[in-house]
LUMDO-718683 format. One record per atom (N, C-alpha, C, O): residue in three letters; x, y, z; residue number from 0; atom name. Coordinates in pm, whole numbers, plus 50000, padded with zeros to 5 digits. Each point is the difference from the previous one (the first is absolute). Layout:
// LUMDO-718683
  residu      x      y      z  num  atome
     ala      X      Y      Z  NUM     CA
...
END
This chain:
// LUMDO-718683
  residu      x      y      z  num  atome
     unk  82176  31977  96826    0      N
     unk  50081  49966  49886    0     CA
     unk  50019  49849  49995    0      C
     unk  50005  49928  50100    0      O
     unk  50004  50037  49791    1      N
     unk  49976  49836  49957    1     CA
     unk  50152  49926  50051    1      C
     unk  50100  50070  50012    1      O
     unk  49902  49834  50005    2      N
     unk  50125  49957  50015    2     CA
     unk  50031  49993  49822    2      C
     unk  49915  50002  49911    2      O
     unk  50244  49988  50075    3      N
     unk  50061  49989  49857    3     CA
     unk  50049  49900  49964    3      C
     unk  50119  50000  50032    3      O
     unk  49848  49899  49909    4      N
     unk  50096  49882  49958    4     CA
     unk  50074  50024  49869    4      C
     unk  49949  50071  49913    4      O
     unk  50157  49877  50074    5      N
     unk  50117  49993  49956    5     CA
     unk  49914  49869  49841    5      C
     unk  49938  49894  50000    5      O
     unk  50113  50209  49889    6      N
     unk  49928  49863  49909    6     CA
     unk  49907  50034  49978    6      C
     unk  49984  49967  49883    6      O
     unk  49897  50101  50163    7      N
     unk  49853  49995  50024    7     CA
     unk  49885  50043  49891    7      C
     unk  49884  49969  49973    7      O
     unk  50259  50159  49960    8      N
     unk  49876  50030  49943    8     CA
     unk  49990  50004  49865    8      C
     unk  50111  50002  49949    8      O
     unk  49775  50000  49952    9      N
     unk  49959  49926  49843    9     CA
     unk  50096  50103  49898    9      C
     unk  49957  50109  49961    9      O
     unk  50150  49850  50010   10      N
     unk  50065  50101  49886   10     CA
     unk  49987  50025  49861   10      C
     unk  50071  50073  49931   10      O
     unk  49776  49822  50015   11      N
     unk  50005  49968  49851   11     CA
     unk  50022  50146  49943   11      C
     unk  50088  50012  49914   11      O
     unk  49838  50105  50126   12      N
     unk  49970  50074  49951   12     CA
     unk  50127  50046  49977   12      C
     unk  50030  50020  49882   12      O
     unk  50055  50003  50204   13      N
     unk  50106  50068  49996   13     CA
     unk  50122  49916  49921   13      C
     unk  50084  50074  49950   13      O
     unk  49935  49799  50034   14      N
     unk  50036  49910  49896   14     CA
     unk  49997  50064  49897   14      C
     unk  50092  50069  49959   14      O
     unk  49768  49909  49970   15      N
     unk  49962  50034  49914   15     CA
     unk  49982  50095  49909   15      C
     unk  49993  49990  49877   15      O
     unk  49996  50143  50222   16      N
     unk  50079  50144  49939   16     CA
     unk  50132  49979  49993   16      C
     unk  50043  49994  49885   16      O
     unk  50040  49990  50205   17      N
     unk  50181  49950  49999   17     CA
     unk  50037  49925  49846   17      C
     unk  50076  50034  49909   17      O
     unk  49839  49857  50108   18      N
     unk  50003  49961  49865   18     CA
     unk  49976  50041  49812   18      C
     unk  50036  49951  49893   18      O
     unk  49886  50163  50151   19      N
     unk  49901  50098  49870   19     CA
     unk  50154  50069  50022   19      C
     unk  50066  49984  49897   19      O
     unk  49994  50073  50186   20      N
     unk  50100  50146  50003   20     CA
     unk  50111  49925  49929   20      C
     unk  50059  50063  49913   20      O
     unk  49989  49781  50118   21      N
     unk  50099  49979  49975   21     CA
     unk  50002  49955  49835   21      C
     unk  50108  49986  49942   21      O
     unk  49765  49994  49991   22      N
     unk  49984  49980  49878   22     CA
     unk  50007  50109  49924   22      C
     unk  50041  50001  49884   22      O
     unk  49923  50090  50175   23      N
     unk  49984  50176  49946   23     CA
     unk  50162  50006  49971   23      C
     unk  50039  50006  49884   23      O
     unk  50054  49992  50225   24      N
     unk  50098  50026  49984   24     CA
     unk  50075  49939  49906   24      C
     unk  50081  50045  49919   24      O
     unk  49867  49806  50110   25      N
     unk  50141  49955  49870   25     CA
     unk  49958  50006  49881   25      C
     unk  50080  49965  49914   25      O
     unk  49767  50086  50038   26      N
     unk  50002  50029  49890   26     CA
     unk  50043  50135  49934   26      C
     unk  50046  50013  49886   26      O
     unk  49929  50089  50208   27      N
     unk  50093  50115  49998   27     CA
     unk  50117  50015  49987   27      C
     unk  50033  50087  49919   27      O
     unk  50043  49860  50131   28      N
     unk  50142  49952  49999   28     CA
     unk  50019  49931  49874   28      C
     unk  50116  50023  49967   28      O
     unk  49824  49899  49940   29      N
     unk  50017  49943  49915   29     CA
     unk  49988  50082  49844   29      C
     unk  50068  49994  49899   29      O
     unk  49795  50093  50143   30      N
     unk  49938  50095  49868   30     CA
     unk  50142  50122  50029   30      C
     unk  50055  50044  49899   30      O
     unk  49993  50000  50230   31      N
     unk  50112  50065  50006   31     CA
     unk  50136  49984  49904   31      C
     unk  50051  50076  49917   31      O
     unk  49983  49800  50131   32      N
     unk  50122  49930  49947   32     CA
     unk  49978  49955  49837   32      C
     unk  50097  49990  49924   32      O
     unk  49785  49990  50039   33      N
     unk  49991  49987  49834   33     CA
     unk  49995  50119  49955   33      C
     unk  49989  49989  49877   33      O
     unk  50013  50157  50163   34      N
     unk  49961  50135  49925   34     CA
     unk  50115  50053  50033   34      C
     unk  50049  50084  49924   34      O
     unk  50017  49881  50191   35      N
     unk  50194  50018  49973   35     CA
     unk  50028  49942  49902   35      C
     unk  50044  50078  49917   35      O
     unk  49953  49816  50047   36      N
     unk  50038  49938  49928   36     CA
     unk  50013  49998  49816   36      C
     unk  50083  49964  49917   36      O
     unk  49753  50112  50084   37      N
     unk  49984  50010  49848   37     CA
     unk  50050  50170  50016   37      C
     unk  50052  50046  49898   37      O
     unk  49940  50012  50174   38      N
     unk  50087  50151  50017   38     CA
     unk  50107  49957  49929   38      C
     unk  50011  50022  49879   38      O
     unk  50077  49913  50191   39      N
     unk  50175  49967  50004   39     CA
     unk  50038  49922  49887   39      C
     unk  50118  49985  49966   39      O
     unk  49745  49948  49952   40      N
     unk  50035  49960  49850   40     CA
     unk  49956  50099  49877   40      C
     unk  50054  50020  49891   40      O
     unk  49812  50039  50176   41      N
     unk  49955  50162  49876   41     CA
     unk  50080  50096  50017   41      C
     unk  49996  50097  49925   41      O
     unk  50095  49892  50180   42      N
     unk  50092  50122  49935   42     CA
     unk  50156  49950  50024   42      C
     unk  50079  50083  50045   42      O
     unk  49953  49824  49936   43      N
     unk  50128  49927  49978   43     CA
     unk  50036  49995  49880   43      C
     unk  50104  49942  49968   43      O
END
């Protein structure tokens, strides 16, 4: 077994999905919060 360094190893990939999920979300969160929204004025 390899020794392990601390730091060592290449995370772009995993960045980079992290980054795709967190765009997913706040646009979800956003298309969410505008269809409450026109809800809570089409039937107000």
């Amino acid at each position: 077994m390899s020794e392990y360094k601390h730091g060592s190893m290449d995370i772009k990939v995993q960045e980079k999905t992290f980054a795709g999920f967190m765009r997913l979300v706040s646009w979800g969160a956003g298309i969410t919060i505008g269809v409450l929204i026109f809800l809570a004025l089409a039937n107000g």
